[in-house]
C-alpha positions in Angstrom: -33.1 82.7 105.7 -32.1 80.9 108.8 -31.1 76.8 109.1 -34.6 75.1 109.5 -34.9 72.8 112.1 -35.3 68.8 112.3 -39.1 69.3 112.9 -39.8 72.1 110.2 -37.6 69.6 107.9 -39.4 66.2 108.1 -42.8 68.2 108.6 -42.1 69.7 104.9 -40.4 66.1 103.7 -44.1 64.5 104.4 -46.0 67.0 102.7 -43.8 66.4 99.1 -44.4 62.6 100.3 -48.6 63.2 100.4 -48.4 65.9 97.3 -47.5 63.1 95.2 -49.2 60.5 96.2 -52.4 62.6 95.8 -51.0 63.5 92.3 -50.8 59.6 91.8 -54.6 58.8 92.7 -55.7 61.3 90.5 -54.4 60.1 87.8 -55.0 56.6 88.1 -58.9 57.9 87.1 -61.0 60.0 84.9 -63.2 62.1 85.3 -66.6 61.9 87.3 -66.7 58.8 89.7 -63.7 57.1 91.2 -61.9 54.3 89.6 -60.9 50.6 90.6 -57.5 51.6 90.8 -58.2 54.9 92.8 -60.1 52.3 95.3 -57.1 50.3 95.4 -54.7 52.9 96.1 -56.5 54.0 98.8 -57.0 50.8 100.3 -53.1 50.7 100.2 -52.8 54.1 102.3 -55.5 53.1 104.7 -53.4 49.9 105.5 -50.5 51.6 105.4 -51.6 55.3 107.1 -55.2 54.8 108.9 -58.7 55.9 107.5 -58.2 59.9 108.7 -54.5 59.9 107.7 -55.5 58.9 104.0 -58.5 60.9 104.1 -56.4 64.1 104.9 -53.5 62.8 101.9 -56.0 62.2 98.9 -57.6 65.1 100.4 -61.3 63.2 99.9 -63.6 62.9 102.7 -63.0 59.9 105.2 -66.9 58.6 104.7 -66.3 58.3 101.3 -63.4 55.7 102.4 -65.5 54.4 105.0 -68.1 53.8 102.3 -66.0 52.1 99.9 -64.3 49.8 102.8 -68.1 48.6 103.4 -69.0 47.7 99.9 -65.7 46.2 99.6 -65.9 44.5 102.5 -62.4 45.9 103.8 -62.0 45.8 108.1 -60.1 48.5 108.9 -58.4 48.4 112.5 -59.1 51.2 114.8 -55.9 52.2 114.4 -52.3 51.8 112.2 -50.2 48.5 113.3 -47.3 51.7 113.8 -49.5 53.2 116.7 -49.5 50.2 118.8 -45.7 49.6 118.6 -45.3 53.5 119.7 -47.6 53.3 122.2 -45.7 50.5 123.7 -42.2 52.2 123.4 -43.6 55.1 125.1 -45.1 53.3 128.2 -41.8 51.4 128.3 -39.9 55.0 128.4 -42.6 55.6 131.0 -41.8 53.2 133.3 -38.2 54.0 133.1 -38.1 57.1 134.2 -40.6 56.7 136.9 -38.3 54.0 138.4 -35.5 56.8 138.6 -37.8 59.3 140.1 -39.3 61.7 137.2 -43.0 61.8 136.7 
C-alpha cells in the first residue's frame, strides 16, 4: 500500500465528516416524514455548507431543502459566506502574479 497523498487524505477526512453527520439526521427522526429537528439540522448545514453541499451530505434531494427553506421562510444566499472570501484571495493571488509577468 503506498503513502496516500495530502489530497487523497483530506478527500477521505470529509467523507467520515459527512458519514456522520448523515448518521446524525437520521436519527434525530422516525420513520415516514421528516422531523423538526431533521429541519433544523439541515438548516444548520445549509448555513454552514450551501443548499447542494447539504443536499449531497444528508444525501436528500436539494428541492426537498428548497421546499422546506420556503415554508420556513429561511433566505438562503446564492452562495456560502466561505466562497466569497476565496474568491477574493484568489483574484488577490491573481493580480500578483500578473504584475510579475505570469498569466
Amino acid at each position: 500500500m503506498g503513502a496516500m497523498n495530502m489530497k487523497e487524505l483530506m478527500r477521505l477526512m470529509h467523507k467520515e465528516i459527512y458519514e456522520e453527520k448523515r448518521g446524525l439526521f437520521f436519527s434525530l427522526g422516525g420513520r415516514g416524514h421528516y422531523s423538526e429537528a431533521q429541519k433544523r439540522f439541515a438548516f444548520e448545514l445549509i448555513g454552514e455548507h450551501g443548499m447542494r453541499a447539504t443536499a449531497k451530505i444528508l444525501g436528500i434531494p436539494r428541492r426537498t431543502l428548497q421546499r422546506w427553506c420556503r415554508q420556513y421562510g429561511i433566505y438562503v444566499s446564492r452562495c456560502p459566506s466561505w466562497v466569497r472570501e476565496w474568491a477574493k484571495r484568489r483574484r488577490k493571488k491573481r493580480r500578483f502574479w500578473e504584475n510579475r509577468g505570469y498569466g
